[in-house]
N, C-alpha and C positions, 0 to 999 in steps of 0.2 A: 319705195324710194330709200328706206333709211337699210333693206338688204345692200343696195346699189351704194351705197354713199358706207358701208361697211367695208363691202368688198372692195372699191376705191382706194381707202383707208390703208389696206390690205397690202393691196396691192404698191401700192405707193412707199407704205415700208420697206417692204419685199427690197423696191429699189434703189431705199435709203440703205438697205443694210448690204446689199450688192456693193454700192459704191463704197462703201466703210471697209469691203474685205479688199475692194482693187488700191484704195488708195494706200491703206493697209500695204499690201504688195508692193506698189511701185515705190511704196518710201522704205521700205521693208531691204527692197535692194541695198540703196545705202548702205547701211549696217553690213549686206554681204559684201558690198565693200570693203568697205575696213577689214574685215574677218581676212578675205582674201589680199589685200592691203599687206598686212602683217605677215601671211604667209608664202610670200611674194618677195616682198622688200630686198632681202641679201640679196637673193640670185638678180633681182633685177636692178639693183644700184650696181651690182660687179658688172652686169653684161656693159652697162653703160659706160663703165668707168675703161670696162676693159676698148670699148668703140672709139670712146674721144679720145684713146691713146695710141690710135690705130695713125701713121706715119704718113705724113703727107706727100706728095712726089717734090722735085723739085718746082720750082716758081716758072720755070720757063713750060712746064709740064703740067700746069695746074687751068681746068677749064675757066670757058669764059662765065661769068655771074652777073646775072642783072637784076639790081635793087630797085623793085617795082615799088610805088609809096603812093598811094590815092587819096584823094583829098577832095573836098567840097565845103567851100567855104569856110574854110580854116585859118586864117591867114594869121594868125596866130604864135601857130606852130609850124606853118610851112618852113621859113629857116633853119630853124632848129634841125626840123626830120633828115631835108635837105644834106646838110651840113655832117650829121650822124652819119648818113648812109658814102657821105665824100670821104670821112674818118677811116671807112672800113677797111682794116688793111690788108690789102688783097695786091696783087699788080697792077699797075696802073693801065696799063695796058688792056686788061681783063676784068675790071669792073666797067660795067654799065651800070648808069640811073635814067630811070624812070619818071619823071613826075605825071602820072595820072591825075590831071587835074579837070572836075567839070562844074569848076567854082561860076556863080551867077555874079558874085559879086568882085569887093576891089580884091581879094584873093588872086585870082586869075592874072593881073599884072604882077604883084607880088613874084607867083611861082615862077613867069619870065624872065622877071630880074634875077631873081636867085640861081636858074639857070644859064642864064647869061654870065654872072657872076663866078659863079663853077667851071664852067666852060673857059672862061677866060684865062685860068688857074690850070689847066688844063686835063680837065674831067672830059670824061664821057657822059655827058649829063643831056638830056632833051627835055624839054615839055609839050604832052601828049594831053592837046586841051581840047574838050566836047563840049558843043554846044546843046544838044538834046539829054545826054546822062540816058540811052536809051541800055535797056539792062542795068543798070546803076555801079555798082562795086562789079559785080563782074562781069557786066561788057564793057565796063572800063579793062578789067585784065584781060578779057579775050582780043580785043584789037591790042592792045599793046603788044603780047604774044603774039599777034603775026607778025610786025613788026621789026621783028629780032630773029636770028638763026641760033643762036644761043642755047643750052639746055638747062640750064637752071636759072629759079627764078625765087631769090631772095625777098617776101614782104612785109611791107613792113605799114602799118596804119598809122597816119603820118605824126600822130602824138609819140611815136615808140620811140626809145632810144637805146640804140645797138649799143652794144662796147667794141671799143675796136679790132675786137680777134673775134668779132661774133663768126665771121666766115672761116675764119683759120678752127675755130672749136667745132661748129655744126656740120662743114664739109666733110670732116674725117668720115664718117656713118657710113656715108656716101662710096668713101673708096674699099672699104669692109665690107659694104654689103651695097653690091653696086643696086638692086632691085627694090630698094627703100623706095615708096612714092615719095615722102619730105621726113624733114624731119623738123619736131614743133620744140622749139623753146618755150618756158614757164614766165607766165606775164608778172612782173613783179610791179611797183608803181610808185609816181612820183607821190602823192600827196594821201599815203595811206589812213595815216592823222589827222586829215583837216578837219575833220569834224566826225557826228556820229557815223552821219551817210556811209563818210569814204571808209571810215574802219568796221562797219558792218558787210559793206563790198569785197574790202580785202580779205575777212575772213571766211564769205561765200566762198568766193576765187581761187583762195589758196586747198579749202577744201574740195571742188573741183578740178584743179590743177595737180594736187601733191598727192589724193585720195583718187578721185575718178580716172583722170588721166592717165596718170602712171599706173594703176593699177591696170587701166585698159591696155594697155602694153605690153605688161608686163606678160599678161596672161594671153596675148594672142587676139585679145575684144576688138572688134573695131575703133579705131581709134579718129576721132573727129578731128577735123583741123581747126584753129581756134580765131581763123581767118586774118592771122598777123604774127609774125614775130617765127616766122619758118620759112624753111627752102624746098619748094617744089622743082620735081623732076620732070622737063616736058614730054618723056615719055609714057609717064604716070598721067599727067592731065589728059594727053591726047587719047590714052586709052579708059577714060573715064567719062570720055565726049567731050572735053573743054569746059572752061567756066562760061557760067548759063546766066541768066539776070532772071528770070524768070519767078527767082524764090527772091526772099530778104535773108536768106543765111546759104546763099553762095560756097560758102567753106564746108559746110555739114551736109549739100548739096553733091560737089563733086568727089568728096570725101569717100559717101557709101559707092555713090559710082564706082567708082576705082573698086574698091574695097569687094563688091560683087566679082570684078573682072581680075581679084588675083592682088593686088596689089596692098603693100602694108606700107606700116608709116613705122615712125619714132617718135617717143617723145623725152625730151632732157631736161629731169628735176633740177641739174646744179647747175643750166643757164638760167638765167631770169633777166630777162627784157625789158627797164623800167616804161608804163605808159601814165598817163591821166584818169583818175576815177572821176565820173561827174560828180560833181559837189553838191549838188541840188536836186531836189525832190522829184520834180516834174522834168528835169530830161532825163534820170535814173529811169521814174517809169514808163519813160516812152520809147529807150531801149530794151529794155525787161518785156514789153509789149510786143515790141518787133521778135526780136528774138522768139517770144515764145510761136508767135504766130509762121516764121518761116522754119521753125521744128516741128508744126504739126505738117506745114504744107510737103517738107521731106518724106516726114514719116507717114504719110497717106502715097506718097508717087513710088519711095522705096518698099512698104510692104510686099506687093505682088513681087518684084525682083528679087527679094530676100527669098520666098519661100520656097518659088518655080526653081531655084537655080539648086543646080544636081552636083555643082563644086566643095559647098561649103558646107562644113560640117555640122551634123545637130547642134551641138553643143554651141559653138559658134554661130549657127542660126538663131539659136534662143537668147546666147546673148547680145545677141544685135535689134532681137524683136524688143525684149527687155528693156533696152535702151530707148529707144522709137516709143515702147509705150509710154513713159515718162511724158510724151508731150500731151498726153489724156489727162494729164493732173488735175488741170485749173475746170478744164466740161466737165468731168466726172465729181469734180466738188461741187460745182455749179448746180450738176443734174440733183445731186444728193442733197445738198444742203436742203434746195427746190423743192424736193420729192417727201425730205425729214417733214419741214414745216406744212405744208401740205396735209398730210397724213395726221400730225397732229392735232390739227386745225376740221380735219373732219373727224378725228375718234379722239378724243383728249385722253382716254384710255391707253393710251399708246404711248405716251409720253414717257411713263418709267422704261417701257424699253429701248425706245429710241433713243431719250438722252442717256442710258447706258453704254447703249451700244457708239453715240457720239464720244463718251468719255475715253472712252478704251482705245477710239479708234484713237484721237489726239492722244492720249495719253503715249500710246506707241510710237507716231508720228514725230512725238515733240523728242522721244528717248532716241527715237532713229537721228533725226535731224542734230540734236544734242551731240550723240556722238560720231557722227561724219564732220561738224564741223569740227570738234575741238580734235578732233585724231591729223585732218588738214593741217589747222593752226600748228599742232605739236611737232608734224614732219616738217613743215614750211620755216616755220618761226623757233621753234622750240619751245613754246609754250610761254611766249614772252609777256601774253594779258594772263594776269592770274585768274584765278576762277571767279572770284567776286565779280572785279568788275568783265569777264566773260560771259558770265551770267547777263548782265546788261545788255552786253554786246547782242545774245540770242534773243531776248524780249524785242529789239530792233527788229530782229531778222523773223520774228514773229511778226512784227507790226508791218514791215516791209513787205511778207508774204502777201496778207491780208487786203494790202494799198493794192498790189497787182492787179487780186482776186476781183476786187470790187473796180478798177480801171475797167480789166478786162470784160466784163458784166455791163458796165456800160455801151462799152464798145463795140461788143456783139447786138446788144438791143439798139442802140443806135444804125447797124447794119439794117434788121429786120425792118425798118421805116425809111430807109432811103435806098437810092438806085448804088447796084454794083458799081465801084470804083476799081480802076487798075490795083496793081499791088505796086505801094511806095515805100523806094528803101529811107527813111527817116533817119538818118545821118546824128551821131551823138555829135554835138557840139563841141570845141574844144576852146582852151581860156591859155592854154603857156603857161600854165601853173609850174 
């Protein structure tokens, strides 16, 4: 017994210290972010600056645009969005809106008025209201899309707020490089400040936005849509199969679609899109939860298609698996953490190397994560929180990881003892802040 309960031991490190080199890796990228970040940067602020300068045709020559805006239970902000998306100055003639509304509650009369109200003004404005939400976010976009003959489709999540040359700045790409699938604006936000939550978020965000995104760009990477605050090309959607409801991240769904079949995106550092950060603990986590959950269900359905296809290049193979594997984080800590104590607990001999090998791997982890975010902060912000209280800032972003970790932990063992449930898109709440 005590051979078996060694080899156990053994073996269980073995897989504590597996997980220590991948997580190792996958946070590891970051840092070649940045690396690649820096050596990227000129050429790909010029290419952009040189695209948004690219000439628009005249007004009577300019396509039709429809500002799709989805909502559930919002009623909040529906005016606002509304109102934003009426501002955009485009010809009157040639903007369409959208309200994608499959509000339960007093929302749903709200978006009627509002639309009523618009219309009266004399917008192109409808409201396109469900009663089932069957697909959620995106089969609310796929019937709105059939809908319209139109080829572009402006969206926008109905906390955003456009400026009014949003469409005069992001269409240009479009006439440059007519084969753009979209092109993504950088999320900027109303209530960055409010507390610690929302400035711990901004500066995830911004280092997501200003580091990962741009950097994916820049270099050719597939580049995710960040499922608001962009214009899709109906060419690009239809040859990516349409939006599907089937996932909770819809955007990073039809995204690699396309992206196998040929099609690229853009994305633009010097727009920024004010939205809503949640302010609160517990619907922060239970978007962070979705999210992560509809990034593995991607990156399980998109593996096989990434690898089989004879288009795309190594390099770009790899760094599209690279990305995908990111969504292993949170199981692969889970397993390790699991695997760590485990192992300790049956050989206490063990211990000095484990919790070495624990030190090192955090130690890495925290310098990765340290410097992806403050390299964001610095391109986004200019370095406007000084280091002291940044420091703060990351101890959050520590603490925040950890809240996930231990959510998600629950939530998978709460699976194991009860019956499969559909997959529900869990909808961030919004306040009009």
């Amino acid at each position: 017994m005590a051979v078996i309960l060694a080899t156990l031991a053994l073996l269980l490190a073995a897989i504590f210290a597996v997980c220590c080199v991948l997580l190792a890796s996958f946070i590891g990228s970051l840092l070649y972010m940045v690396v690649l970040h820096h050596r990227l940067k000129e050429a790909g602020l010029r290419r952009e600056e040189t695209l948004l300068a690219t000439p628009l045709p005249p007004d009577a020559e300019l396509p039709h645009v429809v500002v799709q805006i989805p909502s559930f239970n919002e009623g909040a902000v529906v005016r606002r969005g509304a109102q934003a998306a009426a501002d955009l100055d485009w010809p009157r003639d040639k903007l369409h809106i959208q309200l994608l509304d499959d509000s339960t509650d007093e929302t749903a009369e709200m978006v009627r008025a509002v639309a009523a109200e618009l219309r009266a003004k004399g917008f192109d404005i409808v409201a396109l209201q469900r009663t089932d939400r069957s697909g959620y976010k995106g089969g609310a976009l796929h019937e709105a899309m059939q809908k319209t003959p139109y080829d572009y489709f402006a969206i926008f999540d109905v906390d955003y707020i456009p400026s009014p040359d949003f469409l005069r700045v992001c269409m240009r790409p479009f006439f440059a490089e007519p084969k753009t699938a979209f092109v993504q604006a950088r999320f900027d936000f109303l209530n960055p400040h409010e507390n610690a939550l929302t400035e711990m978020q901004m500066v995830t965000l911004d280092a997501h936005l200003g580091i990962e995104q741009a950097t994916r760009c820049w270099a050719g990477h597939p580049l995710p849509f960040n499922g608001t605050c962009g214009i899709w090309q109906r060419a690009a959607i239809e040859a990516g199969g349409g939006w599907k409801g089937d996932t909770v991240t819809e955007d990073l769904d039809l995204t690699y679609r396309g992206w196998v079949k040929g099609w690229r995106a853009l994305f633009l550092t010097s727009v920024g899109v004010p939205g809503e950060l949640p302010a609160d603990t517990k619907t922060w986590l239970r978007q962070q939860q979705r999210w992560q959950d509809g990034f593995r269900h991607v990156s399980w359905r998109m593996f096989p298609e990434i690898l089989k296809s004879r288009t795309i290049k190594p390099a770009a193979k790899g760094a599209a698996l690279l990305h995908l594997c990111m969504s292993l984080n949170q199981p692969v800590l889970l397993v390790g953490v699991s695997a760590g104590l485990l192992a300790a607990l049956l050989a206490p001999s063990l211990i000095p190397l484990l919790l070495t090998l624990f030190i090192i791997t955090f130690a890495w982890v925290l310098f990765c994560a340290t410097t992806f975010l403050r390299a964001g902060h610095n391109f986004i912000r200019g370095g406007e929180i000084p280091p002291g209280q940044f420091a703060i800032v990351l101890l959050r972003f520590v603490g925040g990881q950890a809240a996930t970790v231990v959510r998600s932990l629950g939530v998978h063992i709460k699976k194991l003892f009860s019956k499969p449930k559909p997959v529900v898109f869990d909808r961030t709440p919004k306040r009009g802040t």
